[in-house]
N, C-alpha and C positions, 0 to 999 in steps of 0.2 A: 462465564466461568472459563478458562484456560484448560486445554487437557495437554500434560506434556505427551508429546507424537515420538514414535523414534525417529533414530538420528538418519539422515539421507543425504546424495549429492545434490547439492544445491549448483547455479550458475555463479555462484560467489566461493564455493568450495564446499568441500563438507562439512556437514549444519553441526555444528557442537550440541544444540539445540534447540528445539521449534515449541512452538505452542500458538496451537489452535483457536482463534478467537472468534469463530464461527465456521460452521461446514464451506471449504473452498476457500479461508481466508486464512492462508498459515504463515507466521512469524517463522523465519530460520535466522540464526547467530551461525556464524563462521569466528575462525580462529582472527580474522581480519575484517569482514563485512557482513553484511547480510541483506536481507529485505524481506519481503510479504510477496510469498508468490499464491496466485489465484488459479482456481480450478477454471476451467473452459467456460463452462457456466456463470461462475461469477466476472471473469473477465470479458464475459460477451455482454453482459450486464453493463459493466465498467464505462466500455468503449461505445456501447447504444448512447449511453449519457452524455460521453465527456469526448469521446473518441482520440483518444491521448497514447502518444508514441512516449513510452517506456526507454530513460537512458539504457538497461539492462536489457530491453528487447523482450515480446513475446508478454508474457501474464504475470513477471519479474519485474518486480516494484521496489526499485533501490532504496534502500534507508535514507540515506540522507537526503535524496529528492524524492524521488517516485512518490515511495510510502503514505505521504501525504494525500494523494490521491485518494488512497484507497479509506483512509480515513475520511475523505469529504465525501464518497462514492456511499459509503457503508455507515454512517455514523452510529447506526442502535447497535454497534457492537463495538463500541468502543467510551471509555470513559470521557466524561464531559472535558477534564485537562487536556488529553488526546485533540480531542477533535479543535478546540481553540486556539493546540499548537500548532496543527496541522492548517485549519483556516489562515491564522497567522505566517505559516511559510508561505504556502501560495498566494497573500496578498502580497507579501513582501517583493516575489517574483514573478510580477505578471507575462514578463517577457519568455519565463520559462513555460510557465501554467496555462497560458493562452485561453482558451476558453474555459476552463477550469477556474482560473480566479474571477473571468469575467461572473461566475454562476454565483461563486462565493459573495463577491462585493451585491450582487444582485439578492441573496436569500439570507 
């Protein structure tokens, strides 16, 4: 279940709106971009796994790349289409996803 969070400065600008898709995994929308940034916790998580350099830097997981990650990282919280889109990018770019799609193509 989604909770809508208030609005905050995000590293993409100020979040129009978030929503929470589990504790430490929050959705922000900008007037222009966004991404899923992760609490300390979940992104020490993340990086034990995958250990994956963020184009955004830090626990900021760009929409149109990153994101994916965190979808292959976390799947029980996210919808079956979600996670097959996400599979789906990172096989497509292995050269981005690096060890990331190697786990994908593997599981």
């Amino acid at each position: 279940m989604l909770r809508t969070l208030k609005i905050v400065h995000t590293t993409w600008g100020v979040s129009q709106h978030s929503h929470e898709f589990a504790p430490g995994i929050v959705l922000h929308s900008t007037a222009g971009h966004g991404g899923i940034v992760l609490s300390a916790a979940r992104h020490k998580e993340l990086q034990a796994k995958f250990k994956f350099g963020t184009f955004a830097g830090g626990s900021n997981y760009e929409e149109d790349c990153d994101a994916a990650v965190v979808v292959v990282a976390f799947p029980q919280f996210f919808t079956e289409k979600q996670q097959q889109q996400a599979r789906s990018q990172v096989l497509a770019n292995p050269e981005y996803y690096g060890n990331v799609a190697a786990w994908v193509k593997a599981n």
